[in-house]
C-alpha positions in Angstrom: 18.4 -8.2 4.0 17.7 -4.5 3.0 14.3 -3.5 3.0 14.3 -2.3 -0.6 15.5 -5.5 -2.0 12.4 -7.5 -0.6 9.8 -8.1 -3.5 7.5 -6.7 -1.2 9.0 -2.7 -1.1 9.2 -3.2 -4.6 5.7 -4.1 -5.3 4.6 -1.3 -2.8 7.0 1.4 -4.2 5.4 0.1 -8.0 1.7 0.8 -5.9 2.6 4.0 -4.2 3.9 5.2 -7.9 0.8 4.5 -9.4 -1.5 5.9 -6.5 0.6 9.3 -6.9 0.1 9.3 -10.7 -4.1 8.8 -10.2 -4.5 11.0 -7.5 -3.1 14.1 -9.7 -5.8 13.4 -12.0 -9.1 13.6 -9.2 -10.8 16.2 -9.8 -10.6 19.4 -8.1 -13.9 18.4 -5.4 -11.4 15.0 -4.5 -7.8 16.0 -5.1 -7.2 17.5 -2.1 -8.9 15.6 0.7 -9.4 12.2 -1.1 -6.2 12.2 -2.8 -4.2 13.7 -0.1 -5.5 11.4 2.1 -5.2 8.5 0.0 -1.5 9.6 -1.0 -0.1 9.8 2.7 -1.2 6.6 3.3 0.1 4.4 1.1 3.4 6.6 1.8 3.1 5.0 5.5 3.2 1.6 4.1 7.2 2.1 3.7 7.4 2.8 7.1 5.8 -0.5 8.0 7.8 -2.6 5.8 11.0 -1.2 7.0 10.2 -1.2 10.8 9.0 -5.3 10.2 12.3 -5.8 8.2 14.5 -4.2 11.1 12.5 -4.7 14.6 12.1 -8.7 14.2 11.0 -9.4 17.7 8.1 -6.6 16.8 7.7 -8.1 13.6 3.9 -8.6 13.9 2.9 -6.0 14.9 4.7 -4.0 12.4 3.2 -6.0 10.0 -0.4 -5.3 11.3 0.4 -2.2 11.5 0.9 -2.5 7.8 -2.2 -4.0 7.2 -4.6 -1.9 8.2 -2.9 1.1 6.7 -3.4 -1.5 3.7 -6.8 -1.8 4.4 -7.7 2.2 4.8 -5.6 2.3 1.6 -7.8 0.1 -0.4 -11.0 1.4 0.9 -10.1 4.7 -0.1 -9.0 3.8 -3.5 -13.0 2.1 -3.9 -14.1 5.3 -3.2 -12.3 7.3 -5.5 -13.5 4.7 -8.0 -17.0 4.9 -6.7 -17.0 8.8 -7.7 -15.3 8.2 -10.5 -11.8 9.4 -10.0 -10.1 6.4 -11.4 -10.5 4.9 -14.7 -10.9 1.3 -15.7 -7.1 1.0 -16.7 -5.7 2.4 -13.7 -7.8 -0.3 -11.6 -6.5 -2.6 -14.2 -3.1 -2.1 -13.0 -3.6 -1.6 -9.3 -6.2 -3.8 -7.7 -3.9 -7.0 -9.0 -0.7 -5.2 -7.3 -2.8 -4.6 -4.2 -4.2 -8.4 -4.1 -0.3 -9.3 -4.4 0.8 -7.3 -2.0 -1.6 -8.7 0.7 -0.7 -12.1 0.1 3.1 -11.2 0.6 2.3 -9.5 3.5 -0.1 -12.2 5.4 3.1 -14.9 4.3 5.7 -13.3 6.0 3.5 -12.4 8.6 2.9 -16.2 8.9 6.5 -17.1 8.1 8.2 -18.5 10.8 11.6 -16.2 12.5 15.3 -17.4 10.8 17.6 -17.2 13.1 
């Protein structure tokens, strides 16, 4: 299967849409450290996914790999909602995408190889 058809890159390419659409609105003091930061990370998740999809014997590790880009990502995204960069809308929308995602990821992390 292509990597872009697995519910997975779609959710993540939904999340990376709306992480580049709240990171333009930080202000000035975050935008460019936070929301670089922040921005090029969840960009890496796509890398994970399709490295997992193709390299099954490294599969794990890819997806590892993937999680604690993940996990970076969300911390990051709690502190630009600590100082206030994100509104309660935008977390509205993410967090549940995020909390999806995860789960996807730990089940075919956990799934076992076709072959």
């Amino acid at each position: 299967m292509i990597a872009k058809e697995l519910q997975v890159y779609k959710d993540t390419y939904k999340f990376v849409r709306l992480v580049e659409n709240v990171q333009k609105d930080y202000s000035k003091q975050f935008k460019y450290v936070l929301g670089a930061k922040t921005l090029d990370t969840a960009l890496l998740l796509f890398e994970y996914i399709q490295q997992a999809n193709m390299f099954r014997d490294n599969r794990r590790m890819y997806l590892n790999g993937f999680i604690v880009k993940f996990e970076t990502l969300k911390t990051l995204l709690r502190l630009a909602d600590d100082f206030h960069q994100i509104n309660i809308n935008q977390r509205a929308e993410m967090f549940p995408l995020m909390e999806q995602i995860g789960r996807q990821i730990t089940a075919w992390k956990g799934a076992p190889e076709r072959k």
